[in-house]
ZANU-977223 format. One line per field, with one value per residue: residue number from 1; residue in one letter; z, y, x of N, C-alpha, C in turn. Coordinates in nm, 3 decimals. Each point is the difference from the previous one (the first is absolute). Last residue first. Example, Ala and Ser with C-alpha at 12.3 -4.5 7.8 and 13.67 -1.06 7.14 Angstrom:
i = c(2_1)
aa = c(S_A)
n_zz = c(0.708_-0.007)
n_yy = c(-0.225_-0.572)
n_xx = c(1.285_0.029)
ca_zz = c(0.006_0.000)
ca_yy = c(0.119_0.119)
ca_xx = c(0.082_-0.089)
c_zz = c(0.073_0.000)
c_yy = c(0.109_0.120)
c_xx = c(-0.077_0.090)
// end
This chain:
i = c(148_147_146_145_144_143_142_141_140_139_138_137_136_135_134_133_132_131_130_129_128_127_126_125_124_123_122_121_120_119_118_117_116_115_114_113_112_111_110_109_108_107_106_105_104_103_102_101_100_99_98_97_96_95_94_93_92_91_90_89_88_87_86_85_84_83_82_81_80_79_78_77_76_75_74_73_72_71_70_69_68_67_66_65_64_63_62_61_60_59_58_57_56_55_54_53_52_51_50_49_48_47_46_45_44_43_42_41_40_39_38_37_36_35_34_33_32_31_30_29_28_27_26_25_24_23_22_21_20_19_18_17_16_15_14_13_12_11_10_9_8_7_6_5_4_3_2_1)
aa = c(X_X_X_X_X_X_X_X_X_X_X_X_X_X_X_X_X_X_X_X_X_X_X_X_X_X_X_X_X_X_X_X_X_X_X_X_X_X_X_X_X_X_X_X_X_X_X_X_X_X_X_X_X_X_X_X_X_X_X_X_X_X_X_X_X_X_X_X_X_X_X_X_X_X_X_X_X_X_X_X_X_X_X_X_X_X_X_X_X_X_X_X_X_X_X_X_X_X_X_X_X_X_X_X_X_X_X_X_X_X_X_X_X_X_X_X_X_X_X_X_X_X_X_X_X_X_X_X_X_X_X_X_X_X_X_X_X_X_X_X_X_X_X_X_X_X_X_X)
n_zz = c(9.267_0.456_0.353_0.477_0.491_0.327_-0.246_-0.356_-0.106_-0.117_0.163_0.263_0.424_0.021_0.225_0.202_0.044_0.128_0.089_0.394_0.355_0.251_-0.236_-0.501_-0.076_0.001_-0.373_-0.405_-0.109_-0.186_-0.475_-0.310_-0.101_-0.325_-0.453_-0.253_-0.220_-0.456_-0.378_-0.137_-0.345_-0.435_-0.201_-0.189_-0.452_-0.345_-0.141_-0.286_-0.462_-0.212_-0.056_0.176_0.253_0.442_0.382_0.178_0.211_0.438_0.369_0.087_0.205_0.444_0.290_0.107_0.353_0.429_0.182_0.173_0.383_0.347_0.179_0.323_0.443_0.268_0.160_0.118_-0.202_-0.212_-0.285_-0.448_-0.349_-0.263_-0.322_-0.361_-0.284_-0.264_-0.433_-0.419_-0.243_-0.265_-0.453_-0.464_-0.418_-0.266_-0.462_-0.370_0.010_0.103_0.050_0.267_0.372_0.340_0.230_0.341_0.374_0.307_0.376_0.407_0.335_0.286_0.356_0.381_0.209_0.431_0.388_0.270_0.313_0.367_0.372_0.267_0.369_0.362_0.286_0.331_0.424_0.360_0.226_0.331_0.417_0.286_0.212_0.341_0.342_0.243_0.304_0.418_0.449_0.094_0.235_0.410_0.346_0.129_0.368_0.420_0.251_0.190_0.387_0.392)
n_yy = c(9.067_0.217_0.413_0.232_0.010_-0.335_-0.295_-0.423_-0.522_-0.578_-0.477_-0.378_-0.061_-0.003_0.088_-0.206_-0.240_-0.288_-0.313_-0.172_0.131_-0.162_-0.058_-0.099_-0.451_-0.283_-0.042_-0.339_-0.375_0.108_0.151_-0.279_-0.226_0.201_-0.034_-0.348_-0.043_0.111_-0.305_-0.329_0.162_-0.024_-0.476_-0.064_0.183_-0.200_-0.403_0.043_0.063_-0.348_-0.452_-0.560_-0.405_0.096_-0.219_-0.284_0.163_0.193_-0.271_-0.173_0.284_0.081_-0.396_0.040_0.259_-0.117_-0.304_0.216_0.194_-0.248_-0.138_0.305_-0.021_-0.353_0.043_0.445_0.520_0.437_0.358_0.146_-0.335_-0.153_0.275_-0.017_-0.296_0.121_0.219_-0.200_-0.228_0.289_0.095_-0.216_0.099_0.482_0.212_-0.311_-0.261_0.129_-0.187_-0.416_0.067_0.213_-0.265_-0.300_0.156_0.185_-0.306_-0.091_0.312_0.027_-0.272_0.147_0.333_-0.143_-0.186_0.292_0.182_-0.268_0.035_0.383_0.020_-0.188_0.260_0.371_-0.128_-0.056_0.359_0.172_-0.226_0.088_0.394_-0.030_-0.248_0.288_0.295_-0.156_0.071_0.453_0.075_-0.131_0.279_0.363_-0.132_-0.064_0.382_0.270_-0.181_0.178)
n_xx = c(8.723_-0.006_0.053_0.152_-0.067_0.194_0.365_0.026_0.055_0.123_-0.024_0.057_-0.200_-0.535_-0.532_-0.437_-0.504_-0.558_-0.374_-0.171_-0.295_-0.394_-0.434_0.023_0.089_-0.374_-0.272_0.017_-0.285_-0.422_-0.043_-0.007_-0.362_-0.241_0.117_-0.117_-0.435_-0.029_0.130_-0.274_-0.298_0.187_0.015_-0.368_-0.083_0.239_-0.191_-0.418_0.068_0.285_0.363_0.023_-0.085_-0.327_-0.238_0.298_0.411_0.043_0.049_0.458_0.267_-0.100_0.131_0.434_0.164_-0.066_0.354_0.422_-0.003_-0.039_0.409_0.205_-0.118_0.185_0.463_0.073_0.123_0.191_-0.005_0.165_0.100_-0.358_-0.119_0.181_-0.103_-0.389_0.040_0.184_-0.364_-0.251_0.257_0.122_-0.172_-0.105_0.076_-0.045_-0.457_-0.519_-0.447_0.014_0.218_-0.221_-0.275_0.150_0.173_-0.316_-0.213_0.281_0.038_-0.331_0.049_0.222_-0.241_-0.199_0.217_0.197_-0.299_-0.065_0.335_-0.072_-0.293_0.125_0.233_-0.235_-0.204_0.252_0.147_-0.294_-0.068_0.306_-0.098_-0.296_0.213_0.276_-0.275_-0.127_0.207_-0.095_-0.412_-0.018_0.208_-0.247_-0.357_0.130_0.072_-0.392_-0.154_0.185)
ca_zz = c(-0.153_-0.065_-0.088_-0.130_-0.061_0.039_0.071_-0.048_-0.034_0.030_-0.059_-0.074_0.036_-0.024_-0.107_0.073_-0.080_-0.049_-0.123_-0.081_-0.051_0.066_0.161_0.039_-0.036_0.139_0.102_0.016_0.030_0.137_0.014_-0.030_0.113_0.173_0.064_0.044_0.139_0.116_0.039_0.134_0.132_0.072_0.038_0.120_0.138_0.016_0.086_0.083_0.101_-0.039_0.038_-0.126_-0.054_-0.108_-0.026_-0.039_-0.142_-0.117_-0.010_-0.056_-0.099_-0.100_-0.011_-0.099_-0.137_-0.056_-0.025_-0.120_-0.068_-0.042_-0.080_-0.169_-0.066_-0.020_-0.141_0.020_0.101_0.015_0.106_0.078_0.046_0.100_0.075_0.063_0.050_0.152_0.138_0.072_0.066_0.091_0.103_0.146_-0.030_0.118_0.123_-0.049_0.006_-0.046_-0.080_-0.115_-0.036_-0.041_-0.090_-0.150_-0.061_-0.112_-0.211_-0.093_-0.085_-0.033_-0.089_-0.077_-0.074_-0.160_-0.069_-0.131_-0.134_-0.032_-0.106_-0.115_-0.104_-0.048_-0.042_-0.123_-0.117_-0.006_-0.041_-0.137_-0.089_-0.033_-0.098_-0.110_-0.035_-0.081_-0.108_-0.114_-0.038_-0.049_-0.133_-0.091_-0.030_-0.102_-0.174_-0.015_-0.068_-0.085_-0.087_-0.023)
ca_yy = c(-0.022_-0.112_-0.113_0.007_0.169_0.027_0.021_0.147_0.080_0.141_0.071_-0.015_0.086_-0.119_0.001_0.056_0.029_0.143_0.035_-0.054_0.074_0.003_0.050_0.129_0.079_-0.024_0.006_0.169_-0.016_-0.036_0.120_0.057_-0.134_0.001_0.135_0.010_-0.063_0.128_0.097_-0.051_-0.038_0.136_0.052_-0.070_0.131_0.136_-0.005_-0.073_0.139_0.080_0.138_0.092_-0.080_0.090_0.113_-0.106_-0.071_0.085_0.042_-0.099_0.002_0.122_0.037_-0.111_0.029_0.048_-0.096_-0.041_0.088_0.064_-0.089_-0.035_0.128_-0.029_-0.083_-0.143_-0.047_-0.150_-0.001_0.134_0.056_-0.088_-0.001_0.098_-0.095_-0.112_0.117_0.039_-0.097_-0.040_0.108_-0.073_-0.164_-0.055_0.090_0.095_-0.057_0.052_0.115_0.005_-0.072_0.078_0.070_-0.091_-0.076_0.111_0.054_-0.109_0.025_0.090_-0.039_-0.072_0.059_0.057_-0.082_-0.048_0.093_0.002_-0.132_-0.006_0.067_-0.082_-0.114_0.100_-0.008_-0.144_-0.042_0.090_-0.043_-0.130_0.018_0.121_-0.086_-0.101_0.089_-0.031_-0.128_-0.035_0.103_-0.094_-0.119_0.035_0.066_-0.124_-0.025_0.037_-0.042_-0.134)
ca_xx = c(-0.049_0.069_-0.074_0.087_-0.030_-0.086_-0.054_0.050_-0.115_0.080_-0.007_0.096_0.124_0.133_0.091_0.119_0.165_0.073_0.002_0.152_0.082_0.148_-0.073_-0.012_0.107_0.041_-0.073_0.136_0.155_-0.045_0.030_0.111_0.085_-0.070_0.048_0.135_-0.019_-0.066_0.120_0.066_-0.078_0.003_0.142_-0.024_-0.089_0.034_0.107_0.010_-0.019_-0.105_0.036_0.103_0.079_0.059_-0.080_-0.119_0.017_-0.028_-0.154_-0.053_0.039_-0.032_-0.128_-0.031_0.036_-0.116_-0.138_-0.017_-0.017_-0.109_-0.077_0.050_-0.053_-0.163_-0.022_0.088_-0.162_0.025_-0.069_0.013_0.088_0.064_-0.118_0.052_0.130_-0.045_-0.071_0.081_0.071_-0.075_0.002_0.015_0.051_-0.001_0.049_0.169_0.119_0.119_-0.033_-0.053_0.091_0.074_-0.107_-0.031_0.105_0.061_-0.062_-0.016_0.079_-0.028_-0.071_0.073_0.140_-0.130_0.002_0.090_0.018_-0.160_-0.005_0.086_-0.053_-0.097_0.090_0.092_-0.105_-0.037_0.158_-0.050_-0.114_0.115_0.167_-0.081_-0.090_0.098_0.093_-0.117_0.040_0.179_-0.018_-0.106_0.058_0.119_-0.049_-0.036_0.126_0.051_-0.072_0.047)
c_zz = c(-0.049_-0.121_-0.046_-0.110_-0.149_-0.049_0.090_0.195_0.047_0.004_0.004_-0.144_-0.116_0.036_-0.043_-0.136_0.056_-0.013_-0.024_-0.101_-0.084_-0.071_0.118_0.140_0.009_-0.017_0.134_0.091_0.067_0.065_0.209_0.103_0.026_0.048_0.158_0.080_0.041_0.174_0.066_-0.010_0.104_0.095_0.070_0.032_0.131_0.089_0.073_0.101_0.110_0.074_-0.091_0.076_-0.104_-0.091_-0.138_-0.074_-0.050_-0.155_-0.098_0.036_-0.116_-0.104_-0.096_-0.037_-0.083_-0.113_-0.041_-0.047_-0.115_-0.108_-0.074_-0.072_-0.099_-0.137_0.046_-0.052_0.031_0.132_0.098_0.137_0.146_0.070_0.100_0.107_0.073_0.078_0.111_0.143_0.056_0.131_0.149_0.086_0.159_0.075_0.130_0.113_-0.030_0.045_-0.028_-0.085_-0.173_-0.067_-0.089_-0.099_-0.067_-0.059_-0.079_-0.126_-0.089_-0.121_-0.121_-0.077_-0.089_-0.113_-0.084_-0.042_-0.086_-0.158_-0.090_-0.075_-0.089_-0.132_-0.125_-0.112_-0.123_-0.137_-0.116_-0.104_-0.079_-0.089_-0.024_-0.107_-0.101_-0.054_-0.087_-0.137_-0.050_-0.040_-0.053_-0.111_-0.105_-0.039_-0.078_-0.162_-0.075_-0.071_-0.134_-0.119)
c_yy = c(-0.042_0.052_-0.147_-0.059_-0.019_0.128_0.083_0.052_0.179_0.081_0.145_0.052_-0.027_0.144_-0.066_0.107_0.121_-0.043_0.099_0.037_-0.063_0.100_-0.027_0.039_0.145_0.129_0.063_0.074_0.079_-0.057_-0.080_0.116_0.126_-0.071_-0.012_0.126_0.022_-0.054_0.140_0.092_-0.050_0.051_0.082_-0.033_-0.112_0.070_0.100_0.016_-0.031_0.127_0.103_0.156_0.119_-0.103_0.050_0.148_-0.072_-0.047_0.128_0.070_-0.159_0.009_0.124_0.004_-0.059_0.073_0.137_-0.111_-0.080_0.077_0.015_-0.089_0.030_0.131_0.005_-0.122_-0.147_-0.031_-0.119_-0.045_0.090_0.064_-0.106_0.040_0.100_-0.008_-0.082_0.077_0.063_-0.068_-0.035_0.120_-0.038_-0.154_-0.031_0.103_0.048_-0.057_0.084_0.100_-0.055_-0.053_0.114_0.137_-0.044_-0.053_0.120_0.000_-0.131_-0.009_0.068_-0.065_-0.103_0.068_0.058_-0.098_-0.081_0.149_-0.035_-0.137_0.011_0.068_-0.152_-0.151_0.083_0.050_-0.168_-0.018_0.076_-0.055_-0.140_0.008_0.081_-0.075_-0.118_0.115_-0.056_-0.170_-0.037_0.054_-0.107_-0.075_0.039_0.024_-0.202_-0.051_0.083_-0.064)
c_xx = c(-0.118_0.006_0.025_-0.122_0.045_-0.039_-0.094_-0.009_0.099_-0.176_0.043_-0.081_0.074_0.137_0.118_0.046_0.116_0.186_0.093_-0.035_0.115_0.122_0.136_-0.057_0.004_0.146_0.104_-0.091_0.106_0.139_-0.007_-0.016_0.101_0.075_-0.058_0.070_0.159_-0.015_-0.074_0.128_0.057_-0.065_-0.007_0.147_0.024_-0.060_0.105_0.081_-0.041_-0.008_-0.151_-0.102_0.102_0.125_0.031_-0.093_-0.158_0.028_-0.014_-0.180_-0.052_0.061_-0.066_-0.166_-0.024_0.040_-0.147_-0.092_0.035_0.017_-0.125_-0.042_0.074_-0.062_-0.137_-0.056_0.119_-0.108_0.088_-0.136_-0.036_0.104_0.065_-0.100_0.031_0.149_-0.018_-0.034_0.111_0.041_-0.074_-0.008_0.013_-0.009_-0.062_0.028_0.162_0.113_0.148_-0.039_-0.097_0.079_0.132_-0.058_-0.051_0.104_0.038_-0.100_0.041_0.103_-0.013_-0.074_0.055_0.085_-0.142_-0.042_0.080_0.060_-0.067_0.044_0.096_-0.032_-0.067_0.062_0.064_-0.130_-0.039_0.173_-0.005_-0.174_0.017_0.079_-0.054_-0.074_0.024_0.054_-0.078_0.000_0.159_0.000_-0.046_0.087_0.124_-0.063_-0.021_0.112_0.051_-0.071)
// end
């Protein structure tokens, strides 16, 4: 009896254990996009100043698609973009024109980016969405036949 009473207790502390690591997963990624969304705000001024012909609005198009593809809800959009700015006006004060400076401390947060980047896509490869159906509306040769 005490046993099944223990299992019972154990099963019904499962959903609380899951609904806190569900609760801290959730936290943390936010806490990533909105470092990201800063992130990519000083790479808009700092990049936008050092190469204006090729990379002018890339920074700002990466944040809008970034929104897109999470659609966070407004509180947390908001964040995200209030810390774009933010990074992006602190990098302006910092780096007013385009030195080496600014260049090595571009290439320093695009290395942090990669870590947010790589803790993000994280989850994806551990559910497996990453992987790719084949499209049914590619002709492919068949089974034994070389490609071109």
């Amino acid at each position: 009896m005490i046993v099944r009473i223990l299992i019972a207790g154990c099963l019904a502390c499962l959903p609380l254990a899951a609904a806190a690591q569900d609760l801290e997963t959730y936290q943390q990624r936010q806490k990533d996009l909105t470092a990201l969304s800063g992130l990519f705000g000083e790479l808009h001024h700092i990049r936008r100043t050092c190469e204006p012909r090729y990379e002018g609005d890339v920074w700002r198009e990466r944040m809008k698609k970034l929104i897109e593809l999470e659609e966070p809800q407004n509180s947390e959009r908001e964040a995200m973009v209030q810390e774009f700015n933010k990074g992006y006006r602190g990098a302006r004060r910092r780096f007013p024109s385009c030195d080496r400076r600014a260049r090595h401390y571009a290439a320093g947060r695009a290395a942090q980016g990669d870590a947010i980047i790589a803790r993000l896509s994280e989850a994806l490869r551990e559910t497996g969405e990453e992987t790719f159906e084949p499209s049914p509306y590619v002709i492919a040769p068949p089974p034994g036949q070389p490609q071109d």
